[in-house]
N, C-alpha and C positions, 0 to 999 in steps of 0.2 A: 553530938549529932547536929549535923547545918540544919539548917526549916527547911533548906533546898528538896533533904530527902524526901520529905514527905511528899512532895509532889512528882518523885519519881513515879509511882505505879499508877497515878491519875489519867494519862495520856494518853494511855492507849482510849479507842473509839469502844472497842466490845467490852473492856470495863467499866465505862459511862454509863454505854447501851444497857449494863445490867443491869447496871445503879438504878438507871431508869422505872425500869421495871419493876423494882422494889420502891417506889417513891409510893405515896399514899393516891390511890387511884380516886378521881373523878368519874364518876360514872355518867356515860350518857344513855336516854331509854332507846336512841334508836339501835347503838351498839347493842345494849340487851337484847333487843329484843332479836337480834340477828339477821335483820332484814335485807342487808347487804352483802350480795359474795367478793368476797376481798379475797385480792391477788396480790402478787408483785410482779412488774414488769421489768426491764432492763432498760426501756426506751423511756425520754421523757414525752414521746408521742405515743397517745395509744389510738390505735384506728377501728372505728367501731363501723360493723358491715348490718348493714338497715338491704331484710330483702322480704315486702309486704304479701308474696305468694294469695294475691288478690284472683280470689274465686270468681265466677261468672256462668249463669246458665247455658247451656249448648242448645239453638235451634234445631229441631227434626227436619230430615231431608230426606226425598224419595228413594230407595232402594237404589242401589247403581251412582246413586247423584254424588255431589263431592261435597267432603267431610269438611267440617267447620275446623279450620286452623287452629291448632292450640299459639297461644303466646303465653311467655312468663315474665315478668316484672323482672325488671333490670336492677341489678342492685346497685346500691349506694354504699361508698366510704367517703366515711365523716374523722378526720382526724381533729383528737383534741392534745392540744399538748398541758402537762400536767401541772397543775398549780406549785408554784414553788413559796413554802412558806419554813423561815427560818427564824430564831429568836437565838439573843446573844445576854449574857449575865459574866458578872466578872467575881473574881476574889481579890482585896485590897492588901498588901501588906498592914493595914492599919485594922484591919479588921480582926489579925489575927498577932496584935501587936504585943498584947498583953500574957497572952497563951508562950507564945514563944521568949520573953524573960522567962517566966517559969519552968519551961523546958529544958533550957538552958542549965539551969540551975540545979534540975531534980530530975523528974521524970519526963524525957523524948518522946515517950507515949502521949500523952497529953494535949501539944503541937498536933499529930495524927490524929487524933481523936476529934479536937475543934475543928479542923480543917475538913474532915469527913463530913462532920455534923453541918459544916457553914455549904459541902457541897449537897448533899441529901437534901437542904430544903431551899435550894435555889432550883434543882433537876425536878424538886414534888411542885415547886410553884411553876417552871417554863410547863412542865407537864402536865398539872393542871389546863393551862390556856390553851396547849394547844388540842389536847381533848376535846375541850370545850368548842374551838375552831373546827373540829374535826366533827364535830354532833351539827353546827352551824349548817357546816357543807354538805352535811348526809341529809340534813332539813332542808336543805337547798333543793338538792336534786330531788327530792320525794315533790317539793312543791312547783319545780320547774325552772326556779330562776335560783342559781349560788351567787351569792353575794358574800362581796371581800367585808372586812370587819369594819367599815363603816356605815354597812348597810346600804347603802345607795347607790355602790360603783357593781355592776355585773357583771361579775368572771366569766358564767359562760349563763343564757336562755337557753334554754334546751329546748323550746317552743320555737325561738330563731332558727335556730342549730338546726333541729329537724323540719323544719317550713312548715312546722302547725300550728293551730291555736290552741289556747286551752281552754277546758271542757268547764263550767260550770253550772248550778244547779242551786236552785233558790228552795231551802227547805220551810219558807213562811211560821218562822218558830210562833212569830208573833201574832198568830191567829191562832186560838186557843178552838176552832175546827176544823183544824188542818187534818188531813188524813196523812198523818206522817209516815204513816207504812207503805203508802202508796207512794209518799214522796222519797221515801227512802228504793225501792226497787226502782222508780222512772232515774234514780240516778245510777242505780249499779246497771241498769241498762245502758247506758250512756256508755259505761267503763267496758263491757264487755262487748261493744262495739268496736270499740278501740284495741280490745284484748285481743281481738280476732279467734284463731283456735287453739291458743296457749292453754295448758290446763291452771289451776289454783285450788288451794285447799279451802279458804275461807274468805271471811271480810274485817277491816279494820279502818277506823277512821279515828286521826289524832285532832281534837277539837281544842280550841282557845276558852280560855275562862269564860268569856260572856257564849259562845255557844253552846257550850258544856252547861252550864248552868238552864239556860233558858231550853233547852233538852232534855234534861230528866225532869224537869219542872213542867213541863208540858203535861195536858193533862190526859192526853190520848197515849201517852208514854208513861205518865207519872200512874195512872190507873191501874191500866196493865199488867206493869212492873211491881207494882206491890200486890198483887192481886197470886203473883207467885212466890210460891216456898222457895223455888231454888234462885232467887234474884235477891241475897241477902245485903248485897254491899253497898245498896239504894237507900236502906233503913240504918246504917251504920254511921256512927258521929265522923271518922276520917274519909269518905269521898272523896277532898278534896284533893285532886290529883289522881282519883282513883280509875277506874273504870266498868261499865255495863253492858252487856250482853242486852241486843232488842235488834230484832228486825232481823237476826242473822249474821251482825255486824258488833263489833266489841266497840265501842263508843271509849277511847280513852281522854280526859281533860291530859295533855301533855303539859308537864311541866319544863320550860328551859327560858332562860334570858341572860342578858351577859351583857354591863352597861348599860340598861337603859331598853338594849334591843329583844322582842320578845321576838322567838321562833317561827311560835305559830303567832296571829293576828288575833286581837280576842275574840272579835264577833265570826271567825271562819274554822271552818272546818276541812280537813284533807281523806276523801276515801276514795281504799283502792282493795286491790284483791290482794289477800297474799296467798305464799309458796307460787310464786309465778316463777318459773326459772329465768334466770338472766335479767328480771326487769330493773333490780335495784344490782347493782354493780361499782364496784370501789378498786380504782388500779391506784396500787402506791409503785410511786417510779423512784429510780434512783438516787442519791443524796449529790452535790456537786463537789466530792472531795474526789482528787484524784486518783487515789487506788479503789472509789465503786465506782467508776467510770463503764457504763453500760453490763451494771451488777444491780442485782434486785434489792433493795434497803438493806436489809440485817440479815447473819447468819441467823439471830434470834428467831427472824419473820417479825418485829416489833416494828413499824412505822418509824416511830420517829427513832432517830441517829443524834449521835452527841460525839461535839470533840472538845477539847481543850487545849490551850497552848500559855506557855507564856510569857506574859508584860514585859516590852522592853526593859532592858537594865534590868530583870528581876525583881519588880513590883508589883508582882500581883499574879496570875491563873486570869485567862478569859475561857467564859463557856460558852459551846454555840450548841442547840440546837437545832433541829427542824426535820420536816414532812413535806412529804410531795403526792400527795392523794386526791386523788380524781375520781370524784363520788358523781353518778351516772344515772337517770331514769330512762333506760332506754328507749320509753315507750309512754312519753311527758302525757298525752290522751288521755291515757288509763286513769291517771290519779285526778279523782273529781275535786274541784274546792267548791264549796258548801257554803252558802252564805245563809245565816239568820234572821233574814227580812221579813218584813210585815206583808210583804205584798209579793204576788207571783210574777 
């Protein structure tokens, strides 16, 4: 048996794409937590339509007299074209140097077997990162600004993007009289100002280490909170990372960093409403191979796509990777960031 065979059946793209899918998953909380509706599109442009249906009270007018004109807000499309991220990993002939005498020799199983194994944890590790990149961009958009993996270059403002600002709100941790309940509702009014008349089921806010901290430690929260039976996970040794119910609002410390780069910011906080329809939004657009040429990622519905080929003169398998997902807060207003200061 040549080594060659073994890398017959690897090529195809929906054998990778499955492999993939079996690799050891990296989990992210905002994937968990399902707060984003994900699609696939065909285009690498997806065009998002902004129409504010801005209310207004009608003057009274004499009997007979003439009726106060309606007008309706003009809509806006905003086209965003789709983040294109790809990663590449290879197989060496030297890598699988040793396997293939042996094979040679005895059992051609063997050959297959290493070569599976060397690809399973290159497709678990590209799959990892890009997970990882994928949880980045969905923390992006929640916070308003996606930023590429070095943190400093901005892929898209959504604050830009839509001509707004964003909203924030000094929760004064550092006054041990703060009326945090009070300060917690003057912000979710803030949010549902911006929500206009969308409905939402609840509230959620993903906090940084040092907010999260100096938050349940507060004593108008810390009192409270233990003062109830059913707020057991305040009195529990693992917190960290955990999350509390107060105010109406699930208070989660998120955990995520990658390099150096944390998420969320320690001393901040991000809340917003959830079950909003439409507000959190994820288009994965097509891969740039040319038979999904204006096709929506994978027959699987999996995001990321894999192909392989190989190494001139037969030296080796290159892997590629990658994703084209375009993670969206339609409505950047809404989500408050929370700052932890000592002063209002």
């Amino acid at each position: 048996m040549d080594i060659l065979d073994v890398f017959k059946d690897i090529f195809s793209m929906a054998a990778l794409t499955d492999a993939i899918s079996h690799a050891d998953y990296i989990p992210g909380r905002i994937g968990q937590m399902g707060l984003f509706t994900e699609s696939g599109i065909a285009s690498r442009t997806a065009i998002i339509e902004e129409n504010h249906q801005t209310l207004s009270l009608v003057p009274t007018a004499p009997f007979g007299g003439v009726p106060t004109p309606n007008t309706t807000d003009a809509r806006k499309a905003r086209p965003f074209v789709v983040p294109h991220i790809p990663m590449m990993d290879s197989i060496n002939a030297e890598e699988i140097q040793d396997v293939r005498a042996y094979a040679q020799g005895m059992d051609p199983s063997a050959a297959r077997m290493s070569v599976q194994a060397m690809i399973d944890n290159k497709l678990a590790s590209m799959q990892a990162k890009l997970q990882a990149t994928l949880e980045y961009h969905r923390v992006g958009a929640i916070k308003g600004v996606i930023y590429d993996a070095d943190g400093t270059t901005a892929i898209y403002n959504l604050f830009t993007e839509f001509g707004v600002t964003q909203q924030e709100y000094n929760m004064v941790l550092g006054t041990a009289g703060t009326n945090v309940l009070g300060k917690i509702r003057a912000a979710q009014r803030l949010s549902l100002s911006a929500l206009g008349n969308a409905g939402f089921t609840g509230w959620r806010a993903l906090c940084g280490d040092t907010f999260f901290d100096q938050f349940i430690s507060h004593a108008k929260v810390e009192d409270k909170y233990l003062s109830s039976a059913d707020n057991r996970l305040l009195r529990e040794p693992d917190l960290a990372y955990g999350a509390i119910a107060f105010g109406g609002v699930v208070w989660e410390n998120y955990r995520g960093s990658v390099g150096g780069v944390d998420f969320i910011e320690s001393e901040k906080a991000y809340l917003f409403p959830t079950g909003v329809n439409g507000l959190f939004i994820q288009k994965d657009g097509p891969s740039d191979y040319i038979d999904r040429v204006n096709q929506i990622p994978s027959a699987t519905g999996l995001p990321i796509e894999v192909r392989s080929e190989m190494k001139p003169m037969g030296k080796g398998v290159d892997l590629e990777a990658q994703m084209n997902p375009l993670c969206l807060c339609t409505k950047p207003r809404v989500v408050i960031r929370l700052d932890n200061g000592a002063a209002s």
